[in-house]
N, C-alpha and C positions, 0 to 999 in steps of 0.2 A: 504494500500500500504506500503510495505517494505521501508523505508528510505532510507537507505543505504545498498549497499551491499558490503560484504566482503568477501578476502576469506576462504572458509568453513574451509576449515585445514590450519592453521598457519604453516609460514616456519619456518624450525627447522633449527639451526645452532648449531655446538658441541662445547660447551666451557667448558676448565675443573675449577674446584675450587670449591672452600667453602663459605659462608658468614656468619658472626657473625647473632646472634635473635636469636639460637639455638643449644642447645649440639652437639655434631662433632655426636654422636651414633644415634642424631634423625635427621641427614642432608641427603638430598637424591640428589643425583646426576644425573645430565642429561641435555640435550640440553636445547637451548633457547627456549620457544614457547609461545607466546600470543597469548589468547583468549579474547572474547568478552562477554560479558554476557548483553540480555535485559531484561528490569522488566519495569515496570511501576510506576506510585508515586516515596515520596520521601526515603530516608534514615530513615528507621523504626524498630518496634520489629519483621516484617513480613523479613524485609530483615537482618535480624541478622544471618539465616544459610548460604546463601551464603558469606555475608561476611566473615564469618569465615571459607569458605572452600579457598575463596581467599587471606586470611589470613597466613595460613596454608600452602599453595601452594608457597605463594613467602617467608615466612621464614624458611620455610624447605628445599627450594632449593637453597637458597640464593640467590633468584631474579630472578631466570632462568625458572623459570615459573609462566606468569605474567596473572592474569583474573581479566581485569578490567570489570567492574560492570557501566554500562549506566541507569539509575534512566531517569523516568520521558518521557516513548516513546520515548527516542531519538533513538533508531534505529527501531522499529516498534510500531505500538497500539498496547495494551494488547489480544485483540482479533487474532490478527494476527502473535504473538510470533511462534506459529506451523506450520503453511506456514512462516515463517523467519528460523526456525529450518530445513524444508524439501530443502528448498533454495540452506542452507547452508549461509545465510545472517548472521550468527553468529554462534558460538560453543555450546551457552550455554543460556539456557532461563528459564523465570517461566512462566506457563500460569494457567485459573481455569478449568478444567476440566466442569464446564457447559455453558462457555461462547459457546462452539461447541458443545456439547454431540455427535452430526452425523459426527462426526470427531475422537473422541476418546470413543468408547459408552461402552466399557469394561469399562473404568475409572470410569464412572459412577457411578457404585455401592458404591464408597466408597465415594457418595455426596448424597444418600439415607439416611430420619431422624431419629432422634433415634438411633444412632446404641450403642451398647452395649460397649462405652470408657468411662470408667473411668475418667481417665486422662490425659495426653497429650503422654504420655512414651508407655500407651496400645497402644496408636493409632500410635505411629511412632511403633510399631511391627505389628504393621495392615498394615499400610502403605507399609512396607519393604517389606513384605511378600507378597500383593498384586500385588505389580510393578514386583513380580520376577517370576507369573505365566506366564508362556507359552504363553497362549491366551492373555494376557496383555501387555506381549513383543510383540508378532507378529504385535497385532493392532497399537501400535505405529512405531514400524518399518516401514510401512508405509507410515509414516511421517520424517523418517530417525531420528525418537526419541528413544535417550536410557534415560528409568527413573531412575535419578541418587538419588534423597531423596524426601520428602515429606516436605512440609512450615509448617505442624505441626498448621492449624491453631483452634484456642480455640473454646468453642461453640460460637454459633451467637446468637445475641438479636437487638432488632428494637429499633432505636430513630427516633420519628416521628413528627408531627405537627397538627396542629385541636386538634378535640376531643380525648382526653385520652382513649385507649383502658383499659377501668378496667372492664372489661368481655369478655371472649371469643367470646359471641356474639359481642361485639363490632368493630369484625372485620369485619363483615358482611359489601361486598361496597369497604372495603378500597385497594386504589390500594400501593402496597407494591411492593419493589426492592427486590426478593429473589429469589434462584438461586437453578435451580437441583432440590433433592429431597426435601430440606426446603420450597420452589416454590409450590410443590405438596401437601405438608404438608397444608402448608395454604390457598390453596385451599380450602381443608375439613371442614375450618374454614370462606370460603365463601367469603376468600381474593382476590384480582384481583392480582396475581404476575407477573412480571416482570422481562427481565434480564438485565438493566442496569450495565454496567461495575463500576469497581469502580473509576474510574476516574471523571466519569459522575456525581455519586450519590449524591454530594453536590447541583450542579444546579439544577437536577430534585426536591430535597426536597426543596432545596430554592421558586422555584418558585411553587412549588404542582404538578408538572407532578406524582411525587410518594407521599404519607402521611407519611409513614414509609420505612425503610431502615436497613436492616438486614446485620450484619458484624459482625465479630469477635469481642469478649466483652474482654476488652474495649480500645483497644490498637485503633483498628480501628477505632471507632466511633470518636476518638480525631483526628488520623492519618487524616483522610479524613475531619476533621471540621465541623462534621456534630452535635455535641454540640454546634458549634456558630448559629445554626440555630431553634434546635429542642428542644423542649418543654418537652418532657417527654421520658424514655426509657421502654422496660421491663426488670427487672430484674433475672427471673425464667425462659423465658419460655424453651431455652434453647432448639431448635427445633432440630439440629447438627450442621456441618458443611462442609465445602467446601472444595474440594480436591484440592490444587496447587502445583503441582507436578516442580518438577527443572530437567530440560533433559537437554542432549546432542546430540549436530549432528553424528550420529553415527559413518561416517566417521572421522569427528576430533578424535572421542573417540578408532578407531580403528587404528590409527594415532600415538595417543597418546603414548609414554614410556610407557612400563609397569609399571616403577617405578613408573612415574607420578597418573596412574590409580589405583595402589594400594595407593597411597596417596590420592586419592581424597574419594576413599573408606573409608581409617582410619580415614579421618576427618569428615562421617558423623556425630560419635558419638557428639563430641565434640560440630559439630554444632548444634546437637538436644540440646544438652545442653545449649546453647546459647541463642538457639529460647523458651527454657522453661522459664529461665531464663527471656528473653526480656519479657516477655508477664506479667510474675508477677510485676515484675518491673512497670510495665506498671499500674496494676491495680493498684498498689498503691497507685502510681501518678492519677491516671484517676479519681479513685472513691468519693476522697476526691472534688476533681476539679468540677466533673459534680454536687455534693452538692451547693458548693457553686454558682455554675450558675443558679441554682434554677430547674435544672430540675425536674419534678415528678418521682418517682421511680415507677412502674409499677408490683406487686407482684400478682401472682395468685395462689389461694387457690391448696391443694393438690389434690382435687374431679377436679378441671377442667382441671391439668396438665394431670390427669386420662385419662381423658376423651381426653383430645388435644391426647395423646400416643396412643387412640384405635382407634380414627380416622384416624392420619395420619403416623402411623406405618405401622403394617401390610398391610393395604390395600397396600398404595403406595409399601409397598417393593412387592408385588404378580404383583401390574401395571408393574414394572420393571421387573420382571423375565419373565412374559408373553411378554414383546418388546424384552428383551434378547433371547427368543424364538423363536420369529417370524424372527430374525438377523440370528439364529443357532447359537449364543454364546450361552457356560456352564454357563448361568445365576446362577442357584443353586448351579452351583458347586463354582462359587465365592463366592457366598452369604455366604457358609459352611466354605471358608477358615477364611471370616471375622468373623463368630461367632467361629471357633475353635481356630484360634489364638490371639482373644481378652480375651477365656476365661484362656486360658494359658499363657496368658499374664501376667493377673491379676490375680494370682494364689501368 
């Protein structure tokens, strides 16, 4: 259930002026308008792009356009950001892309494992590029969502509890939190997956509802506390990761100034840089930390990551393109834009 509701497009009032934070050459002028923005958890390396678009937003206009940021479901659950976006319950949200798949099933594909990124710069040009196909706009439209950037998040690895997976068989049995095509993956590997939110993931490890719990290395694993709990992580296995896309109500967004809209545009870069930025930061901090908590580090040999990749690659991505089939979405043809603009990416 939506918490609050608001309305979907902020009223505009014209005020003229300037405000200092910024050269007069990089000031942009335009009415007043506040937005809302929901996320979930707290103040992290995962929320470093929007803050930096809200950032950007109010010292480039000098105030006059304002997007506060609500941490922690104060205006909806994480699951339900996309029904809050159709609403019009806010302007501006992040959600994950497999909490719903039957809700946004184009998105999908870029939560399939393995995919061909590098490092975080391929994938926010994977990203870009994805969200601006045809068939990708229309399905969110839908939902009266425009996809405005991508959370850029890093690969995923599991900290868990029991017995140490130090062989891939060892996953055989274990019920695991992983989500989308990581979910599918470990499957292959005879995992029981799960799509607990991340909100939830601490309690379910705490108490065993899950053994392991897969999140973005290693920002997240701290972010959510799940090192005050768990015994050991993987370090390699590096299955992918999860699409959390940051939309807009598309009425607000067609609402919006242009000037405004081209600003929110020039500050993706910026924030990609931000969120890259956060997340090394982050390791730095993290990797030293989870040592000294004693966790086990979890390393597997190069024959059985082989091996993880021939199982839960191609199969699952052929699963995927066969349901993109049976939908009548260009499964293949998405699939072709992510491998042709990750390879020119990283060119």
């Amino acid at each position: 259930m939506i918490k609050k509701t608001l309305l979907s497009v902020a009223a505009v009032t014209t005020v003229a002026g300037f405000a200092f934070g910024a050269s007069a050459a990089d000031m942009v002028d335009g009415p007043k308008v506040k937005w809302n923005l929901s996320v979930w958890g707290k103040q992290r390396a995962f929320t470093k792009g929007i803050e930096t678009l809200r950032d950007m937003a109010d010292e480039r206009t000098g105030g006059k356009f304002k997007i506060k940021i609500h941490y922690g479901e104060a205006l909806s659950k994480s699951r339900e950001n996309l029904d809050g976006i159709k609403l019009g319950a806010f302007q501006m949200a992040m959600f994950c892309s497999p909490y719903h798949p039957d809700k946004n099933p184009t998105l999908t594909g870029l939560d399939l494992p393995f995919l061909p990124f590098p490092n975080l710069r391929v994938q926010a040009a994977v990203h870009d590029a994805y969200y601006q196909h045809p068939e990708v706009a229309k399905d969110l439209a839908r939902w009266d969502a425009y996809l405005l950037m991508s959370s850029l998040l890093p690969q995923y690895e599991f900290t868990g509890v029991g017995k140490p997976p130090r062989t891939l068989e060892d996953w055989k049995g274990k019920r695991v939190r992983a989500l989308g095509g990581i979910g599918k993956a470990m499957t292959k590997l005879g995992a029981v997956p799960t799509t607990v939110t991340a909100s939830e993931t601490y309690t379910s490890l705490e108490r065993g509802t899950v053994e392991a719990a897969s999140f973005p290395f290693t920002y997240a694993h701290v972010a959510y506390k799940l090192t005050d709990v768990g015994k050991w992580y993987t370090a390699n296995l590096s299955p992918g990761a999860v699409n959390c896309p940051v939309v807009v109500n598309i009425p607000a967004w067609k609402a919006l100034p242009e000037q405004y809209q081209k600003l929110l545009l020039d500050a993706k870069a910026p924030a990609y840089d931000a969120l890259i930025s956060a997340y090394e930061a982050a390791d730095a901090k993290n990797l030293p930390m989870m040592k000294e908590k004693g966790l086990e580090a979890i390393t597997y040999s190069d024959e059985e990551l082989a091996a993880f990749r021939k199982a839960g690659a191609k199969p699952v991505w052929d699963d995927w393109l066969a349901s993109m089939k049976e939908k009548g979405l260009p499964g293949q043809e998405l699939l072709d834009l992510i491998m042709t603009t990750a390879a020119n990416a990283s060119k």
